[in-house]
N, C-alpha and C positions, 0 to 999 in steps of 0.2 A: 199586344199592347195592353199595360196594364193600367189600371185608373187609381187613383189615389187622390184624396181628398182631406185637404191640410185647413185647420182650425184653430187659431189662436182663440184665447178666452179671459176674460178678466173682467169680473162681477157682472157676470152673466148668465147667471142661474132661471131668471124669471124670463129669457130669451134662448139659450141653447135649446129647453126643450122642444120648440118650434122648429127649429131647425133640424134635429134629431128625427122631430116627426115626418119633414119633407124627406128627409135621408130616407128612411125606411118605405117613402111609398114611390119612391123611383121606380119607374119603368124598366131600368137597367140596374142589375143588382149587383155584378160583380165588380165589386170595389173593396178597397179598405181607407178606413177612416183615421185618420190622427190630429190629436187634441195636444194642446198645450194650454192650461191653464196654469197664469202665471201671475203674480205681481212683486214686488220690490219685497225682498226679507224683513229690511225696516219698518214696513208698516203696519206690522206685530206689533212694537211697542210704541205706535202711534191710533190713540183714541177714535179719530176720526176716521182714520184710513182702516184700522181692524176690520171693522165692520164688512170692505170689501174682501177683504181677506176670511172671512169667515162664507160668506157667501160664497166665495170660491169651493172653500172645501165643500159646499152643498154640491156644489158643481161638480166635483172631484165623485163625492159619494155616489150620486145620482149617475153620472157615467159607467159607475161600477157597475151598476145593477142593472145595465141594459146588457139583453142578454143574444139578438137577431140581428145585432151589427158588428161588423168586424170592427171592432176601436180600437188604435194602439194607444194608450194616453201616456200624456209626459207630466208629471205633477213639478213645476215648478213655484208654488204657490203657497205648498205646505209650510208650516214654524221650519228652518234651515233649509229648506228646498228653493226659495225665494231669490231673486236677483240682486246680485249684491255689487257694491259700486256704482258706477257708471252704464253699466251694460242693462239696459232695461228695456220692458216698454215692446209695443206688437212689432217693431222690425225685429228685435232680437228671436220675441215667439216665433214667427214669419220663418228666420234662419234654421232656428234648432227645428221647427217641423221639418222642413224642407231639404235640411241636412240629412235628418232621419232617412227618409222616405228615397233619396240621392243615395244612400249608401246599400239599394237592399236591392236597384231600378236598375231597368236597362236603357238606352236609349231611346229607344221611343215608346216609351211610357208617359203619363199626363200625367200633371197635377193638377187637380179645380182647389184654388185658394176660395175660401171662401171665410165672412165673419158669421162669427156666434150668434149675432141675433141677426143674420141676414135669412130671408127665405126665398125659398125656389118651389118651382114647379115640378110636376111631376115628370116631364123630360128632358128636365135640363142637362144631365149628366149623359144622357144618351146622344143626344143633340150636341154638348161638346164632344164626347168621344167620336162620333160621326165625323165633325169637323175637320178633327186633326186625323183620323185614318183617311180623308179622302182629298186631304191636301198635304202632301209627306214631307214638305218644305217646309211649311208653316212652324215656323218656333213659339210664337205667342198667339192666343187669344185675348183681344179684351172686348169683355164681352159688353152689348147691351145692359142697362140696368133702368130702373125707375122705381124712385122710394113715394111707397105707401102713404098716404098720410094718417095722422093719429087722431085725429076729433081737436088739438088743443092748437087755436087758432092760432098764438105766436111762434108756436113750432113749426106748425105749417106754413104760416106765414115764410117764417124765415129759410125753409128747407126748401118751397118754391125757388126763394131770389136766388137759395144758393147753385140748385140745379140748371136754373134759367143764366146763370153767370157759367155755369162748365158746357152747356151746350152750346150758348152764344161760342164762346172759344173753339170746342171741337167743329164748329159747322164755319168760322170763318177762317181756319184752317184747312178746314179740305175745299172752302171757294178757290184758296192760291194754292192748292195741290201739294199740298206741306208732309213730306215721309213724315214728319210727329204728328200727325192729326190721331190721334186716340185719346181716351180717357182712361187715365191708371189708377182705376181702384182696385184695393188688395182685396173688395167682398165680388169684384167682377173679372178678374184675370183666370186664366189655364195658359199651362206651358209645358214644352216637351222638355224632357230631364236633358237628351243631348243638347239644348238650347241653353238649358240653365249649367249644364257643366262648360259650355264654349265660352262663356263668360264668367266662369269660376262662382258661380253661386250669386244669391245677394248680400247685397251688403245692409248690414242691420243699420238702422238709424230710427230714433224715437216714434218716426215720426215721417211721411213722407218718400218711406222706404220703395214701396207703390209704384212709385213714380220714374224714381233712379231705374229698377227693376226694368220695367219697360222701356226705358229709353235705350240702355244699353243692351237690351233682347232687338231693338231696332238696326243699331248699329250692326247687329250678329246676320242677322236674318231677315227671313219675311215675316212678318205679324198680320195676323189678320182683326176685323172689328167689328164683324157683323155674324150673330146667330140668332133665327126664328126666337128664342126663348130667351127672353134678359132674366136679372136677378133683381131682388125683391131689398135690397140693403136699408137697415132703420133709419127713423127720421128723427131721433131722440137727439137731444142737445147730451155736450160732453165734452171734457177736461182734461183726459186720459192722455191727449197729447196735443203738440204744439199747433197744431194745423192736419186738415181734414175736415171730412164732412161734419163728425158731431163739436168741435171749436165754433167751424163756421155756423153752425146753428146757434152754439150761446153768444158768438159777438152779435149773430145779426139779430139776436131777440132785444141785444142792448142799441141797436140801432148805429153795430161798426161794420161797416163793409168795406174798410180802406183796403182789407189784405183780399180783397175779391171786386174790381171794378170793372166793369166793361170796357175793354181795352177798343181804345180807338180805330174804326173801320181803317183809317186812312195809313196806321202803323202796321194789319194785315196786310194791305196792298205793297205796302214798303217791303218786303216779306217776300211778295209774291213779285214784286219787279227785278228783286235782286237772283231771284232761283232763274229769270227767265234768260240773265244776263250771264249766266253760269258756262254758254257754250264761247261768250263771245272773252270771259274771263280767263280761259281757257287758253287763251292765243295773246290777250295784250293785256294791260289796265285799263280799265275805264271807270269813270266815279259808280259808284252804286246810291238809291237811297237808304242804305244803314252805314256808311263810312264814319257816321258820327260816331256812332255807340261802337264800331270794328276799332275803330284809333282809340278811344278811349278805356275797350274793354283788352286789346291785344298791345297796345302803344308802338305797332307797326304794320305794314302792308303785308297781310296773311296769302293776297293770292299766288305771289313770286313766287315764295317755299314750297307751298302746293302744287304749282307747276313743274316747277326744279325735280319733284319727289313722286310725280304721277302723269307720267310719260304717254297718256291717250284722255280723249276726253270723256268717257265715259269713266275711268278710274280719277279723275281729277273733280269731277261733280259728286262721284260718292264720298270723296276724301272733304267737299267743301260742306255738304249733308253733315258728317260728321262731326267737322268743325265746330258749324253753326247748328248743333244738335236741339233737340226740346229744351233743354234746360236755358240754352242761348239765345232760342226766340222770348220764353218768357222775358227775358231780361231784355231783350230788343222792344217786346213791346210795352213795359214797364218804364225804359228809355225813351221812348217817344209819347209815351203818356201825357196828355194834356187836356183841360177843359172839362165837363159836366161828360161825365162816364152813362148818365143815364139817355143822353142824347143818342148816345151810338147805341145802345140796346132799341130804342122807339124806331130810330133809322132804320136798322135792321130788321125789325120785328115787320113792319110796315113794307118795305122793299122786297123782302127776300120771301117773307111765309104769307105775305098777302094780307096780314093783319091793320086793323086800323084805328091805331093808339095814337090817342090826342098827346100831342108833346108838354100836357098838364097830366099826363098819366107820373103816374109813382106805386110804389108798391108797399106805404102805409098806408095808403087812404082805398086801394083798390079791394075789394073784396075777395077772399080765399076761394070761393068759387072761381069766380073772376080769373086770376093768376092758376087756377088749378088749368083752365081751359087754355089759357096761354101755353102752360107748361104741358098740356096734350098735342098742342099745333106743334110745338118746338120735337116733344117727342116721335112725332110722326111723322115730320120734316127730317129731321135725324136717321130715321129708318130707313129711311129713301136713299140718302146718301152713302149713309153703312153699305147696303147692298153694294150701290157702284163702287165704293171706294175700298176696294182692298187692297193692302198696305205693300207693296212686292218690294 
């Protein structure tokens, strides 16, 4: 099993070398490294944007010169090296590594994605390698993570709400035993190459690539969600794409958290009524509660065809998982959205980790300590869950 460790990068120079540094003091040494620092070709003869581009090639050069790590780099960054058209942006770097590293790999060899200014510990790479050789099913890791804070209170501020908004989500997903219960970040994923060839690779997108990735490693196989060692990913606000961690850090320093709300306890349960109704779907119709957002989103009755086409009830619940995959709960629970989003966080906060937040609590007026300690109960609550919940 060979290990390989894939790096997009784009004006990351004053961040790569940290990471560079955990590289080299891994406990597990035999790997190879592959870099892709890249950004748009046009933004050469653009003022503003240069500048990332020039820092780039700091990046480019500084690479050079290390000389105790195995690095293949891909300079897509350089004046005509640069992405041209439409095709841009960390899903495409994401691709071309991964391509790379696919075309040299055998099957059960790993990849640790990981970002340029994210950092690790010193056994994180051995800890996932461990992983995946002692469980030879497993096509995906997504791993553990918990971002650092930086000293600059509205970053923090904001980088709490947004954590505290992706863990609410992952923990009242695995309440209703939901196969998408993980978290897809591309500075917290590993995956086996035959996983990522069963699904013919990822597919690049600006932005969110992440996400798709693991969903359809879901559909393929088993993924697991729990390793002793998380990852260290920045808490820096950022522009670079559509949505994600550093977006959600600038809308929430401007106080927009429309595209990140706490979804409704009672639209999980909606969720978790319908999986349980899955044996008795199986045999006849009966209403579910998501038949609003099923008719609206399919504009016909999906269980007929699925029965028609999966002739046992165990292949008839996997085919209905699939249906109603990650990307379709999002939207189920985006569908039954309603009412003050900060209510269901207090609900849960109070009910589930045993916290006890006055339903006048908010998270402008709460203090960064304050929410730092909230966001330890969630991370450790979390932990708990990871262990038991692995993804089959």
């Amino acid at each position: 099993m060979n290990v390989f460790v894939a790096i997009p990068a784009l004006n990351e120079n004053d961040h790569i070398q940290g990471l560079i540094g955990d590289l080299g003091a891994q406990s597990f040494q035999d790997f190879r490294i592959y870099i892709c620092v890249n950004n748009p070709d046009e933004w050469w003869n653009d003022p503003v944007k240069k500048k990332l581009c020039e820092n780039n090639l700091e990046t480019i050069e500084y690479i050079k010169n290390i000389r105790d790590l195995n690095i293949t780099l891909t300079d897509r960054a350089s004046e005509g090296n640069g992405w041209k058209g439409k095709r841009r942006g960390v899903g495409y770097a994401r691709k071309v590594l991964f391509e790379a590293i696919n075309s040299e790999s055998d099957d059960d060899d790993i990849v640790i994605s990981l970002d340029a200014d994210t950092r690790i510990r010193r056994g994180y790479i051995e800890s996932v390698r461990d992983i995946f050789r002692k469980n030879k099913k497993t096509l995906l890791l997504a791993n553990p993570y918990y971002h650092e804070l930086i000293g600059n209170e509205s970053v923090d501020r904001a980088i709490l709400r947004y954590e505290l908004y992706m863990r609410y989500y992952l923990l009242n997903l695995m309440k209703v035993y939901s196969p998408y219960a993980f978290t897809a970040m591309g500075s917290a994923i590993s995956f086996r190459i035959g996983g990522y060839r069963k699904i013919s690779g990822i597919t690049p997108k600006q932005a969110g690539e992440d996400f798709y990735f693991v969903n359809r490693m879901k559909k393929a196989g088993d993924i697991m969600v729990w390793n002793e060692e998380a990852v260290y990913p920045s808490a820096r606000e950022s522009d670079r794409v559509p949505f994600g961690t550093g977006p959600a850090v600038s809308k929430g320093m401007s106080g927009d958290w429309e595209s990140y709300p706490f979804y409704d306890i009672e639209a999980f349960s909606r969720i978790g009524e319908t999986y349980r109704l899955l044996p008795e779907l199986f045999r006849r119709d009966v209403e579910t509660p998501v038949d609003g957002y099923l008719y609206e989103a399919f504009g016909k009755n999906i269980w007929e065809p699925l029965r028609n086409n999966f002739k046992t009830e165990k292949l008839f619940i996997r085919a209905c998982h699939e249906k109603i995959d990650g990307l379709r709960i999002l939207q189920i629970l985006r569908y039954y959205q309603k009412g003050n989003s900060l209510k269901n966080f207090i609900r849960f906060s109070n009910s589930e980790l045993g916290l006890r937040l006055k339903y006048s609590f908010d998270f402008d007026s709460t203090s960064v300590d304050e929410l730092d300690g909230i966001r330890n109960r969630y991370f450790g609550y979390e932990s708990e869950m990871r262990k038991k919940y692995q993804i089959n």
